[in-house]
KEMI-231878 format. One line per 5 residues: their letters; for each residue x, y, z of C-alpha. Coordinates in steps of 0.25 Angstrom, whole numbers, plus 5000, padded with zeros to 4 digits. Example, Ala and Ser with C-alpha at 12.3 -4.5 7.8 and 13.67 -1.06 7.14 Angstrom:
AS	5049:4982:5031  5055:4996:5029
***
This chain:
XXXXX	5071:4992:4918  5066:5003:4929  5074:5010:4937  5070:5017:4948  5078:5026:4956
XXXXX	5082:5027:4973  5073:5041:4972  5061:5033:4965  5061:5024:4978  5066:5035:4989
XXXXX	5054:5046:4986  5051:5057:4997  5037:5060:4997  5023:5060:5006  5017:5049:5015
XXXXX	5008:5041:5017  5011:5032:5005  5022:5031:4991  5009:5024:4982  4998:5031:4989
XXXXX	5002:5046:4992  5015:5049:4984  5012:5040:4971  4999:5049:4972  5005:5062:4976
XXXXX	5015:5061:4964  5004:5055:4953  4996:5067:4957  5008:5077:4953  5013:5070:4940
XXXXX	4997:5069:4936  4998:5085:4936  5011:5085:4929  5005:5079:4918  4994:5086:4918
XXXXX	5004:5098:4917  5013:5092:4906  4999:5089:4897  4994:5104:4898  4980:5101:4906
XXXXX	4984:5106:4921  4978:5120:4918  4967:5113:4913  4962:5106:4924  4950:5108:4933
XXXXX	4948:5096:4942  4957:5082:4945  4953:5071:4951  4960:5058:4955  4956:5044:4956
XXXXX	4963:5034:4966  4964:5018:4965  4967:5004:4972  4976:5007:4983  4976:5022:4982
XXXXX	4961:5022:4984  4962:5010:4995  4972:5018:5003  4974:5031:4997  4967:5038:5009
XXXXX	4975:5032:5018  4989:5036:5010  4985:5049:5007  4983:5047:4993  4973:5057:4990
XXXXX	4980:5067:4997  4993:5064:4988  4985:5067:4976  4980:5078:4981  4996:5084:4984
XXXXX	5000:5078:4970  4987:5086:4961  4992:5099:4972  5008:5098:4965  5015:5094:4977
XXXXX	5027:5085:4980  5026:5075:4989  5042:5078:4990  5041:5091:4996  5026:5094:4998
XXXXX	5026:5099:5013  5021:5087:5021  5014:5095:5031  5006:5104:5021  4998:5089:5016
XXXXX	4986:5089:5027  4984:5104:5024  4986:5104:5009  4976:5092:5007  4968:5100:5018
XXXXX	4966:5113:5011  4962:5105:4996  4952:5096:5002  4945:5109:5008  4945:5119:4997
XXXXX	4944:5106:4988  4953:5113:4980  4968:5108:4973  4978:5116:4968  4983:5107:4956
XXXXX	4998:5105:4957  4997:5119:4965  4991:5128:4953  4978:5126:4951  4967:5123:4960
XXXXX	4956:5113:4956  4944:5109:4964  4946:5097:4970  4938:5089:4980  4947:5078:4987
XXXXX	4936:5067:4989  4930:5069:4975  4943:5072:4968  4950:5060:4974  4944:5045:4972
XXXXX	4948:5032:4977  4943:5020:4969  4947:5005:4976  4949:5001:4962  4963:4996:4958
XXXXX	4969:5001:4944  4974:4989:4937  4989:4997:4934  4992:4999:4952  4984:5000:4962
XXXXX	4989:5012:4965  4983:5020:4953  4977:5036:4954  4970:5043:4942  4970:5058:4942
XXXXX	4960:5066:4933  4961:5081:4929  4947:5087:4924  4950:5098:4912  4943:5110:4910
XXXXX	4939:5106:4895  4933:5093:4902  4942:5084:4900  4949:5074:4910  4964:5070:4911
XXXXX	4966:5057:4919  4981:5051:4925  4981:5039:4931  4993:5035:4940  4998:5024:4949
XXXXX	5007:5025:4965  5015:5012:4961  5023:5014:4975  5033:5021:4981  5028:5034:4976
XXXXX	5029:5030:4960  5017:5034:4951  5015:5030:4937  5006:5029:4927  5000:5016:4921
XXXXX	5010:5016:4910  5023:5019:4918  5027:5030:4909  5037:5035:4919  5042:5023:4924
XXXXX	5046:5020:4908  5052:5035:4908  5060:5031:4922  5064:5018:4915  5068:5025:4905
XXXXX	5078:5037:4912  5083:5025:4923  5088:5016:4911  5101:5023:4913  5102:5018:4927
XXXXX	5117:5011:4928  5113:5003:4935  5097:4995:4931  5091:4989:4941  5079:4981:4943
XXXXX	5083:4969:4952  5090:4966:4963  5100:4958:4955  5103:4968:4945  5106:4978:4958
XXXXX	5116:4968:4964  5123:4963:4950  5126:4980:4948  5130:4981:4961  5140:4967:4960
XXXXX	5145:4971:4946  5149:4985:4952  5153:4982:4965  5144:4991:4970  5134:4993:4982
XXXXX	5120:4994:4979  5118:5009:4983  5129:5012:4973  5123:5005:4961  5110:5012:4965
XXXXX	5118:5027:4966  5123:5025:4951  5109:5021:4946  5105:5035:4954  5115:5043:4948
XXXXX	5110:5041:4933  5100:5047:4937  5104:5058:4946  5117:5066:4952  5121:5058:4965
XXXXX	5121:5075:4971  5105:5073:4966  5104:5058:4973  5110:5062:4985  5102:5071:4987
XXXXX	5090:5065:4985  5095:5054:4994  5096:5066:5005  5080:5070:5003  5076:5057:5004
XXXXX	5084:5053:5015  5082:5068:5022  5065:5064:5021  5067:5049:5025  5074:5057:5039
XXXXX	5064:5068:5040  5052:5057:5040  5059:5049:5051  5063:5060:5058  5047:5068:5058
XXXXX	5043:5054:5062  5050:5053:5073  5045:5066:5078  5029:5067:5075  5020:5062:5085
XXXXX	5004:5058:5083  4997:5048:5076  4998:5049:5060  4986:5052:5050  4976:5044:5043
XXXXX	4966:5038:5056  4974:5028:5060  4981:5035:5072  4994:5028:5070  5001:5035:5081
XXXXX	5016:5038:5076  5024:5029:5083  5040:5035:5078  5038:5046:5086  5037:5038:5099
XXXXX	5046:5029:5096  5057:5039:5092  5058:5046:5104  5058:5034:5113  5070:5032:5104
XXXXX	5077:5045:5103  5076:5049:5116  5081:5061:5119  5092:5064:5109  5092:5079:5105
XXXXX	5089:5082:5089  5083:5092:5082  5082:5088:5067  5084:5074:5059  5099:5074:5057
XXXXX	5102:5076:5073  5089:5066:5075  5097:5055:5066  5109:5059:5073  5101:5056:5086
XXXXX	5098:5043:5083  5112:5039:5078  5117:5041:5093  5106:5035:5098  5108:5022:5106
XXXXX	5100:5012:5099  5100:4996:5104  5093:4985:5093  5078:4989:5098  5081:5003:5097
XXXXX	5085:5001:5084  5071:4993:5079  5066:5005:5086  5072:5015:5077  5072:5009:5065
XXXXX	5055:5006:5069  5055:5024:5072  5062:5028:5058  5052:5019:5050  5039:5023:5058
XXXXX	5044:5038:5057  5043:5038:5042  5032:5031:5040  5023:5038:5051  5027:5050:5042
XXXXX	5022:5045:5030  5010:5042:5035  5008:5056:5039  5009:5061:5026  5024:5065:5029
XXXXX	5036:5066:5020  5043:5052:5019  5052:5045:5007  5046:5033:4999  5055:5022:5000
XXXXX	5049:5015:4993  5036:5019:4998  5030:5028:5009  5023:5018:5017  5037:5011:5019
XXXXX	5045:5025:5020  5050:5020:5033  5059:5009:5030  5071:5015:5024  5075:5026:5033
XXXXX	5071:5020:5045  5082:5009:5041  5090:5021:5035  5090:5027:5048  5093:5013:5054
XXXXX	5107:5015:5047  5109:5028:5051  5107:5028:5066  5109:5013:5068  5119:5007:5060
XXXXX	5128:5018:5054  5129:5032:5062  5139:5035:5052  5132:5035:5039  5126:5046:5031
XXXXX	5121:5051:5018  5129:5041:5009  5123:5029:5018  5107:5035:5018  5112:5037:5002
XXXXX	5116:5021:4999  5103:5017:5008  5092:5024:5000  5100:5021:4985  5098:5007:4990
XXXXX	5085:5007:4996  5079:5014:4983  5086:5003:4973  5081:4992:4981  5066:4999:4982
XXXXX	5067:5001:4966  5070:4984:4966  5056:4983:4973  5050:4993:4964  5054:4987:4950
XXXXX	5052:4972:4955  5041:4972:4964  5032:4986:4970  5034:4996:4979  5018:4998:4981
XXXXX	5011:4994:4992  4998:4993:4985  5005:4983:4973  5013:4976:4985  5008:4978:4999
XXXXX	5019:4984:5010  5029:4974:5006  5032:4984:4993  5033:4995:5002  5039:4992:5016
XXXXX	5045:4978:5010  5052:4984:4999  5057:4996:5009  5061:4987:5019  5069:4980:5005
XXXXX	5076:4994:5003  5079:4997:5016  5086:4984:5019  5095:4983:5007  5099:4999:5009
XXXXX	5103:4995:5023  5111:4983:5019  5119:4990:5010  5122:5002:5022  5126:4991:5031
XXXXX	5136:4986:5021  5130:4975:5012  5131:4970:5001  5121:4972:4988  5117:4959:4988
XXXXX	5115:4959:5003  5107:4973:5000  5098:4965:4992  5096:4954:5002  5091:4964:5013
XXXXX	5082:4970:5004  5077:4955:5001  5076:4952:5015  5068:4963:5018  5058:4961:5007
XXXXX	5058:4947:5010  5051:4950:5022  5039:4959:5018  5035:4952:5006  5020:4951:5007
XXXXX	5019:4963:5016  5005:4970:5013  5000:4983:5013  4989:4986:5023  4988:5000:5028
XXXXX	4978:5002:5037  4969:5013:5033  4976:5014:5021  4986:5020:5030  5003:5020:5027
XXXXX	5003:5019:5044  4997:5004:5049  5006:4995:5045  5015:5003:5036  5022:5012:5047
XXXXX	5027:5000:5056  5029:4992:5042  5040:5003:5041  5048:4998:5053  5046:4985:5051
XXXXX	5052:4986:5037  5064:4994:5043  5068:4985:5053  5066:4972:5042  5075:4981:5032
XXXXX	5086:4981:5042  5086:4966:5046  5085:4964:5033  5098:4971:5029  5105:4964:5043
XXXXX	5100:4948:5037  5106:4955:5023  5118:4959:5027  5121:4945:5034  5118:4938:5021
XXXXX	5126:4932:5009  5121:4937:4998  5124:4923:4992  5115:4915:5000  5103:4924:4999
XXXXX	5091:4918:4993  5081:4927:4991  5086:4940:4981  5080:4952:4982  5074:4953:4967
XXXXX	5068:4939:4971  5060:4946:4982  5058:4957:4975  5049:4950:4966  5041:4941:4977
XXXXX	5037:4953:4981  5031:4959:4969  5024:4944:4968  5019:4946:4983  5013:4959:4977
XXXXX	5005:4954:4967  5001:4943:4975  4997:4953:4986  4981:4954:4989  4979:4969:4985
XXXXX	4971:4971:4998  4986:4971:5004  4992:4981:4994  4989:4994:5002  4975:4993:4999
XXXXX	4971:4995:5015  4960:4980:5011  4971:4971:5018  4979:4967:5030  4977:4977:5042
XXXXX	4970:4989:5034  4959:4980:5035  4961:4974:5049  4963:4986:5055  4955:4999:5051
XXXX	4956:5015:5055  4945:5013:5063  4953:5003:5072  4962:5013:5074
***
């Protein structure tokens, strides 16, 4: 049984997208780390890397080629400075030089170095192979695939076994819905509660809390930076950033001068029902006009669906409860994650194996159940809100124009908000008796929708509006 952990769900990294920038970034750093452990780093002369299917299809438009080039430089998509990316990638395709892992510089020619083959591995469709050229002549060659939501692995799932392995100890083993709600029934506890123990075998609750904090502090940051940045965003779309605008037709002219007054602000904001779709619409676009600039977000459980939990977070917070703090924020994203790590073991969280409903769908899914137990449901209510929310995406495809996180994905993120929190209203006014669809039962409908999916709508850019529409209309 694989368990998966809130923090595997929950990750803080670099847009555009969790498959196609931040799977990409990290494969590129653990490919050098191997290289390290086997003794051949100081040894090599040149790399090259080798992208597939989806990463080739719309890996310009996620910045893929850029991620690897970060990843091979050594830098954490974690704390990497943001604003240092456009001139870092600058100053490498120029002196078409790299600085392996920052040690050793290697000749290295972006548009020679980089290939993208339309070709699909048979393994994902999201598959990368690195090669390091030796000084003796030989070559040493890794492949890897971006499964989603910022995981990578290897063709043999080494690490997932290892994982499997070290989370066998979970009090709590999960891997459906039921198993969640027969734990939480036979202890007479919440869901977030269960989740906690499960957490806490792995790590101190001083090291989760904290942990909680970063996430919760970036999710903040990335609404608050979009609130406040003008312009249009990156890529040739000119997609004019629309949170900016609507913000401060919201916010008028209450005085702040950093994120905590700025939530403070907005508590004490009167808000009547239209405001409220109007808000919750600004806190998802925010993030997700971020993350298509190349800005710091949190996965959850994907980049390109980055904006569905906080914005209904934030919901909570300045809507429904002006009162809660750190220990509400704490029970929303220890439920969000478990009901994200449902999706991942029974279904997918890729987009290019599932289309968007494995991305905004399944957020959408976490965000509802989170906000239902907050509002003071039951676990089973919990798990009907994030069926309802499913329920209705299932068969949502991927079709980002221009291979772009931006059109539809952005506004995808509003809508998937606003779904999440009619969800959790219809949840709350259900008994749990007379539900007729359980969430494990959706659960794997939507893994059959995927593999009944046309590829052309698994982020793919050969479906839908990426072909209806083109750069050039724009």
């Amino acid at each position: 049984m694989e368990s998966i952990s809130i923090f595997d769900m929950l990750k803080i990294g670099v847009g555009p997208s969790s498959s196609h920038t931040l799977g990409p970034w990290r494969a590129a750093g653990r490919w050098i780390e191997e290289l390290k452990s086997k003794g051949v780093f100081t040894e090599i002369e040149s790399v090259s890397v080798d992208l597939f299917g989806s990463l080739s299809l719309t890996g310009k438009g996620h910045a893929t080629d850029i991620a690897i080039l970060l990843g091979l430089s050594g830098f954490d998509p974690v704390t990497f400075p943001t604003e240092k990316i456009d001139s870092t990638i600058a100053r490498i395709k120029s002196e078409q030089v790299l600085t392996l892992n920052s040690e050793k510089d290697i000749p290295f020619h972006s548009e020679k170095n980089i290939t993208f083959h339309r070709k699909f591995l048979e393994f994902h469709p999201n598959g990368m192979t690195f090669h390091a050229f030796l000084k003796n002549g030989t070559k040493k060659s890794a492949t890897y695939y971006s499964i989603g939501g910022g995981f990578v692995v290897k063709k043999e799932r080494k690490r997932a076994k290892k994982k499997i392995e070290i989370f066998s100890h979970f009090p709590y083993p999960i891997q459906k819905a039921t198993e969640l709600l027969a734990y939480c029934k036979a202890e007479e506890k919440s869901v977030s509660e269960i989740v906690l123990e499960n957490e806490k075998s792995l790590r101190s609750e001083e090291k989760i809390n904290s942990k909680i904090e970063a996430i919760w502090q970036v999710m903040l940051e990335s609404m608050y930076l979009g609130c406040h940045t003008e312009g249009t965003l990156p890529g040739g779309l000119n997609v004019h950033r629309r949170a900016y605008d609507m913000h401060k037709k919201l916010i008028s002219n209450v005085p702040y001068s950093n994120t905590k007054e700025w939530l403070e602000s907005i508590r004490h904001t009167e808000v009547k029902f239209r405001q409220i779709l109007k808000w919750v619409s600004c806190f998802a676009l925010s993030v997700n006009e971020v993350n298509a600039s190349l800005g710091r977000v949190v996965t959850a459980p994907t980049n390109g669906s980055a904006g569905v939990i906080p914005a209904v977070l934030m919901y909570y917070l300045v809507i429904e409860n002006h009162e809660a703090g750190f220990d509400e924020i704490k029970k929303f994203l220890l439920v969000s994650g478990e009901i994200g790590s449902l999706f991942k073991k029974g279904a997918t969280i890729s987009a290019a194996m599932g289309g968007c409903q494995a991305e905004i769908g399944v957020s959408s899914a976490m965000a509802a159940g989170a906000l239902t137990e907050l509002m003071g449901g039951t676990p089973e209510q919990v798990s009907i809100a994030s069926e309802i929310a499913m329920e209705h995406h299932l068969g949502m495809t991927c079709d980002p124009i221009g291979g772009l996180v931006q059109i539809p994905c952005i506004e995808r993120n509003a809508m998937g908000a606003i779904k999440a929190i009619n969800a959790c209203e219809m949840a709350l006014d259900s008994d749990p008796t007379k539900a007729k669809v359980p969430l494990d039962k959706v659960i794997e409908t939507m893994w059959e929708t995927a593999k009944d999916m046309n590829t052309k709508y698994k982020e793919t850019s050969e479906g839908g509006l990426a072909v209806k529409v083109s750069l050039s209309d724009c």
